[in-house]
N, C-alpha and C positions, 0 to 999 in steps of 0.2 A: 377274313378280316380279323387282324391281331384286337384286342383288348382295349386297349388305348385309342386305336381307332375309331373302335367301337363309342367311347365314351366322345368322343370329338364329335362321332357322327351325332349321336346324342342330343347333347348340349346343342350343338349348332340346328338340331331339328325343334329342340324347345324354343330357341331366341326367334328364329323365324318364325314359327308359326304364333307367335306375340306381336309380330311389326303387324303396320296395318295395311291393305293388300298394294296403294301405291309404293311404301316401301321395298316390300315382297318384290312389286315388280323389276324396280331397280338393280335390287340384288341379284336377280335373275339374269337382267341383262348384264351385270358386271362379269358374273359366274362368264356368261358365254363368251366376252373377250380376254378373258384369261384361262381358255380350253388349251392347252398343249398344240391341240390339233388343227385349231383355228388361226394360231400366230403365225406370223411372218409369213402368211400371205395377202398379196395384193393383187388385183387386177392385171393382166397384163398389157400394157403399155400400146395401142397401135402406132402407126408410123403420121407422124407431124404430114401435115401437106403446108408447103411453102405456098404460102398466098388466099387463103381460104379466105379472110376475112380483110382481104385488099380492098381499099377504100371505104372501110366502116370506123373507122379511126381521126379524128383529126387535133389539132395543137393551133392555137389562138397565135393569131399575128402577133402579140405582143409578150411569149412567153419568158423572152431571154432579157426583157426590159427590168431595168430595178424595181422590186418592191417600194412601196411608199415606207415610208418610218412612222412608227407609229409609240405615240407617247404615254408612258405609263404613268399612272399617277400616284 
């Protein structure tokens, strides 16, 4: 670890261990979605089923009817 490094690691070891531990936690969890290692991945996708959720769905007889107007004052 070069010099400079060193002193980053440092500094950023005294700031933290001053937050109070909800903070800490935070930062923690920030640290881990900004790992190199962990980016740009996602789950991989399974394949859609056409009709899964057929007739759990519906739309009111009256949806394409005008809105009322309604007055501002």
């Amino acid at each position: 670890m070069n010099s400079a490094l060193k002193d980053e690691v440092s500094e950023l070891t005294e700031m933290f261990s001053e937050l109070e531990p909800q903070a800490r936690t935070i930062i923690i969890d920030l640290m881990k979605l900004l790992r190199p290692d962990k980016q740009n991945q996602s789950k991989p996708k399974g394949k859609r089923i056409a009709g899964l959720h057929q007739g759990q769905g519906w739309i009111s007889d009256d949806f394409n009817d005008e809105l009322p107007l309604v007055k501002i004052l």
